[in-house]
N, C-alpha and C positions, 0 to 999 in steps of 0.2 A: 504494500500500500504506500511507502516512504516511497519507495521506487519511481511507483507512477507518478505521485503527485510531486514529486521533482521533476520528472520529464515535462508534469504539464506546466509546472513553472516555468523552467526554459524556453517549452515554446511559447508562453505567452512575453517574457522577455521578446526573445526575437521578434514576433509579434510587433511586439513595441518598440524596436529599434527601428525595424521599416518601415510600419506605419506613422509613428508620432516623434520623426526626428526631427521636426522644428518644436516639439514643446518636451520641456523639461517638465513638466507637472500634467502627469496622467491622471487621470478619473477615474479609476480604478471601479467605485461604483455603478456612473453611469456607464461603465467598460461592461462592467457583470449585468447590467438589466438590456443592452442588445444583445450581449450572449446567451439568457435565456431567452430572448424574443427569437433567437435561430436554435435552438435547442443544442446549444454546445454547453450542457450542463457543466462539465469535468472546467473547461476553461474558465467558467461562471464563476464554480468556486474557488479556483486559484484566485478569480481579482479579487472578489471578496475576504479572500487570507490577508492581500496585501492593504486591505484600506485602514490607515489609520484611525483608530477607534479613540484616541488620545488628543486628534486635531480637533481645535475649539470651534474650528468653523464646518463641522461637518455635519453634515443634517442626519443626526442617528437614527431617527424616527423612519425616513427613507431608507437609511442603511435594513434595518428589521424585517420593512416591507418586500425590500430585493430579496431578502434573505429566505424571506415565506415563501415568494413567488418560488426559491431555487426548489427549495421542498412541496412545496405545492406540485409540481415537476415530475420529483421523484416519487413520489404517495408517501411521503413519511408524515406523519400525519401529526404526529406528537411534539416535532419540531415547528411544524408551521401552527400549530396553535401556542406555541410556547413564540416566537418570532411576532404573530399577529399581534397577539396581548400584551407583550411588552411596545410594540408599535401605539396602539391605542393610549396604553398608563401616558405618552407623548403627546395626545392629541389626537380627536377627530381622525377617523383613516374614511375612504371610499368606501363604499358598500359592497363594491366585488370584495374585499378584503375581509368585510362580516360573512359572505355566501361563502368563502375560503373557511374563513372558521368555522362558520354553522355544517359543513358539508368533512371538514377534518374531525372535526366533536362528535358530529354519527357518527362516522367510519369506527371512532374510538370507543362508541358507545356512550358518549358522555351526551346525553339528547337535553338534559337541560341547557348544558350551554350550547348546543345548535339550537333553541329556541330562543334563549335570550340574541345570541349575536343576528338571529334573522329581526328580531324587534327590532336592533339596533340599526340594523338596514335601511330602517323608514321605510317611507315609499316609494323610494328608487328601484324599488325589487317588486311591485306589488301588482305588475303584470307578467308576473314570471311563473306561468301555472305549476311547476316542478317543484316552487317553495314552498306551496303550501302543501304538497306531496309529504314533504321533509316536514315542515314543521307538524303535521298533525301524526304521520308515524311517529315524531318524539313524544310525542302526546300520549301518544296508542301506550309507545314500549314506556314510559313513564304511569302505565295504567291508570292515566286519568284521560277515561273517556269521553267524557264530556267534553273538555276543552279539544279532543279531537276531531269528532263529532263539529263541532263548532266551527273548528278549521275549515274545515270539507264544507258545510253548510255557506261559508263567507264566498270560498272559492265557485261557488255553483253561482253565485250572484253576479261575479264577478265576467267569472268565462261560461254562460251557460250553452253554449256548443261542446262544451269538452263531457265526455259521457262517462270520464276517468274518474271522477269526482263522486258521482251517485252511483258509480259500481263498488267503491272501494267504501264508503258508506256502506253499501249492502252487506259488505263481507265482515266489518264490524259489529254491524246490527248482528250477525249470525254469531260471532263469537262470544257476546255478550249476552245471545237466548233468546233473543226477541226473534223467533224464527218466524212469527205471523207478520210481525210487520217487515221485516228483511223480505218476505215473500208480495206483501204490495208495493214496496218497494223497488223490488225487483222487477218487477211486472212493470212496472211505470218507465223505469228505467230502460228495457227492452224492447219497452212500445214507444218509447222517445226517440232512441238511436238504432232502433231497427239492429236489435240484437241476436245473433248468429249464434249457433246451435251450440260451438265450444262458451259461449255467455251464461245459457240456461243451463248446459252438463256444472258447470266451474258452481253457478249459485244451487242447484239441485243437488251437488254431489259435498258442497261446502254444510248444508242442513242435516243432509245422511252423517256425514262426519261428527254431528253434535248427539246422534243417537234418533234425533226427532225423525223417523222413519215414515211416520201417516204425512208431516205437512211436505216432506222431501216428494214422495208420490204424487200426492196434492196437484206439485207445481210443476216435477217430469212429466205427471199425465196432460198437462195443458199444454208443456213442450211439442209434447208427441202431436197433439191432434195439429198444431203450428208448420213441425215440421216432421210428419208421418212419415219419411223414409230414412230419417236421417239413422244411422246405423249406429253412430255413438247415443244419440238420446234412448234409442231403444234400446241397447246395451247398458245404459246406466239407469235407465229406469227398470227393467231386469233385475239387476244388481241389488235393489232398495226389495222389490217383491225376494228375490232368495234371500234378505236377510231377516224380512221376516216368516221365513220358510213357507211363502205363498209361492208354490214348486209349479200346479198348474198356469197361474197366472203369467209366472214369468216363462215355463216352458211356450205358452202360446204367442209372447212377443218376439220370445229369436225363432221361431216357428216361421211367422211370415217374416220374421227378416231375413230367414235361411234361403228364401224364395231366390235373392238376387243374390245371396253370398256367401254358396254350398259351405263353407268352411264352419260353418254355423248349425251345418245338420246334426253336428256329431253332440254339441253343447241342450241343442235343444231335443235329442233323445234321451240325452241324457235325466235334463228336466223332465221328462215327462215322466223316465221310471223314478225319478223320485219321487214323483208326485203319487204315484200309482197305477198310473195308464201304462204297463208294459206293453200292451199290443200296439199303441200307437208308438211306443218307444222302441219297439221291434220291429215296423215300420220303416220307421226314419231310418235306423241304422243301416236298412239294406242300402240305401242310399251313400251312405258315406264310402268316399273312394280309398284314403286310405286302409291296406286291408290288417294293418297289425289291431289300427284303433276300431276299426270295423270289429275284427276277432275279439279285441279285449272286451267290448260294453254288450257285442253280442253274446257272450259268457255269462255278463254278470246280471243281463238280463233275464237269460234263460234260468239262471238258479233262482233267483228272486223270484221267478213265477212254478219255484217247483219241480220245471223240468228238466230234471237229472238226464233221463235218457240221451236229449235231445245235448246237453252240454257234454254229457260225457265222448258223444259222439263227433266233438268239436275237436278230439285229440288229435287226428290225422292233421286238419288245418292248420294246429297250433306247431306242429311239429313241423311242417313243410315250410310254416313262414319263421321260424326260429321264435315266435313269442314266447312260445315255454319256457325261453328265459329265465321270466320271471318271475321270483319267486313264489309271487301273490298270485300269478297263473297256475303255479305246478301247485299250490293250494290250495286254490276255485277245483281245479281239477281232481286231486284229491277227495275233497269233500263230493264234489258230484258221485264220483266212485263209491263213495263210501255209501251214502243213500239211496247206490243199485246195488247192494252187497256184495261189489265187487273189491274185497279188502285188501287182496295181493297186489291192484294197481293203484292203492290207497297208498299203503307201504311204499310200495315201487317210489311216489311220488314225494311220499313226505320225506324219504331217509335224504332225496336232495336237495332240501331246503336248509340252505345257510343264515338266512337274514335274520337278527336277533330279534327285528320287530313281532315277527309272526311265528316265531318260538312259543310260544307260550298257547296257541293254537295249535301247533301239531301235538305237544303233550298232549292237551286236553282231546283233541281228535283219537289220539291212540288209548283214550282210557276208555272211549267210547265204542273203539273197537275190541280191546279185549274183553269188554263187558254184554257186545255184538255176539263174540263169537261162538261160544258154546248154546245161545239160544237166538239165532237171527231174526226168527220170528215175532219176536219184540221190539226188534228196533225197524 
């Protein structure tokens, strides 16, 4: 580090031998503030090394502010608010030099003082819609919602085209619970700026994230009639139906949405034998192209409805396409065998099951067989 910044000394000497050999009294300051106006940061700080801090006639309070701008530069952030605030204790600075603090003070976390230095701003700043951005997030991460809330509210008056204002209100309204009015809110907001399918998922999936499950529905199911093909609103309105384990309801939304975007078959047979419709869930399945995931849910359908026969008969397929892999296959399969009293391909299956998960299922399958065996006609 001595290294470099002796080379950049020198050449800023040379620098100064060619360029300023009619003056003996270099500026060393206003030398460092075109330097960082061309981004030759490294040269920036060599002048600034050499400015005498001891000259009675030097304007220190300038010194501080070049000093910020060098760090401002770099993102060191803790320097230029330490350079700014000593510039200020001097006198009155610009207001880009408060937006420098207020914007170094987030970075640092410290959001009170990016609120205070955006005050200090005045009005010079007070069509700059990004400040009230910053200053109501200090608010936010300050958990005083209210004066955030307030922020947002001034700025809508202020710029009422920007839509960035009553969305980001909505998404506050939501973390503080107010999920009914966040949802007329929303609504208002989405019929004001003609808002787009990722707007309704982002505030319909922000409601689900608070638990409130019926008003998240509520306001996806008005999404959907808005915008009836969109493939994420009905994917995320889906999502809210399987959590509250309504299996039909959401099996029948990726159902027609499967229509245009087969990848979807396999998800919505699935929903349907949860639900309990394995016929229609055996349906769909034939459908599905790939055939490992084909094999797999046509398995687990066929046992779910009982029919051992028909599953156990699935062992050729499973064999041909390598699925029997898996462990939870050579398992399915097992059990299938076992409820045709076919015990020796029960065995066969379970002795090559490694995975620790479904350990504790083959015990208990093998107690079911030894207790099978001497009377089968009980089980």
């Amino acid at each position: 580090m001595k290294i470099r910044f002796f080379i950049m000394s020198l050449m800023l000497v040379i620098t100064l031998n060619t360029d300023c050999k009619e003056s003996d009294d270099v500026n060393y300051l206003e030398l460092a503030s075109l330097m960082i106006k061309d981004d030759n940061l490294d040269r920036a700080e060599v002048a600034l090394s050499q400015v005498n801090l001891e000259d009675e006639e030097l304007d220190l309070q300038r010194f501080y502010v070049i000093s910020a701008l060098l760090n401002v530069k770099r993102n060191n952030h803790q320097q230029t608010i330490e350079f700014i605030q000593k510039a200020k204790q001097l006198g009155k600075v610009e207001a880009v030099m408060d937006v420098y603090l207020a914007q170094a003070a987030y970075s640092t976390e410290d959001y009170q003082l990016a609120i205070n230095a955006l005050d200090s701003a005045g009005t010079d700043i007070a069509k700059i819609p990004s400040i009230y951005h910053m200053k109501s997030q200090s608010y936010w991460n300050l958990q005083d919602s209210i004066n955030a809330i307030a922020v947002l509210e001034q700025a809508e008056k202020i710029f009422p085209q920007d839509g960035s204002f009553p969305r980001r209100k909505v998404f506050y309204y939501i973390e503080l619970g107010y999920n009914k009015e966040a949802m007329e809110l929303g609504q208002s907001y989405l019929n004001q700026f003609k808002g787009k399918p990722e707007d309704f998922i982002a505030i319909g999936n922000a409601i689900k994230s608070t638990g409130d499950n019926e008003n998240a529905l509520e306001f996806l199911e008005k999404a959907r009639l808005q915008y009836p093909h969109s493939l994420d609103i009905n994917k995320s309105l889906a999502a809210v139906y399987i959590n509250e384990e309504k299996y039909l309801s959401a099996a029948r939304i990726i159902h027609e949405a499967s229509f245009t975007n087969s990848e979807l078959t396999k998800e919505a047979a699935e929903l349907y034998r949860r639900s309990g419709n394995v016929f229609l869930a055996l349906s769909l399945n034939s459908l599905i192209e790939n055939q490992t995931e084909k094999l797999k849910q046509r398995l687990s359908i066929l046992i779910q409805m009982e029919n051992f026969e028909q599953a156990a008969a699935m062992e050729e397929d499973l064999l041909r396409t390598r699925t029997i892999a898996d462990d939870n296959i050579k398992y399915a399969l097992a059990y299938s065998f076992f409820n045709i009293g076919n015990y020796t391909k029960t065995e066969d299956y379970l002795s090559q099951i490694t995975s620790s998960d479904i350990l504790s299922k083959v015990v208990e399958l093998r107690k079911f067989i030894d207790n099978c065996r001497p009377q089968p006609w009980t089980c």
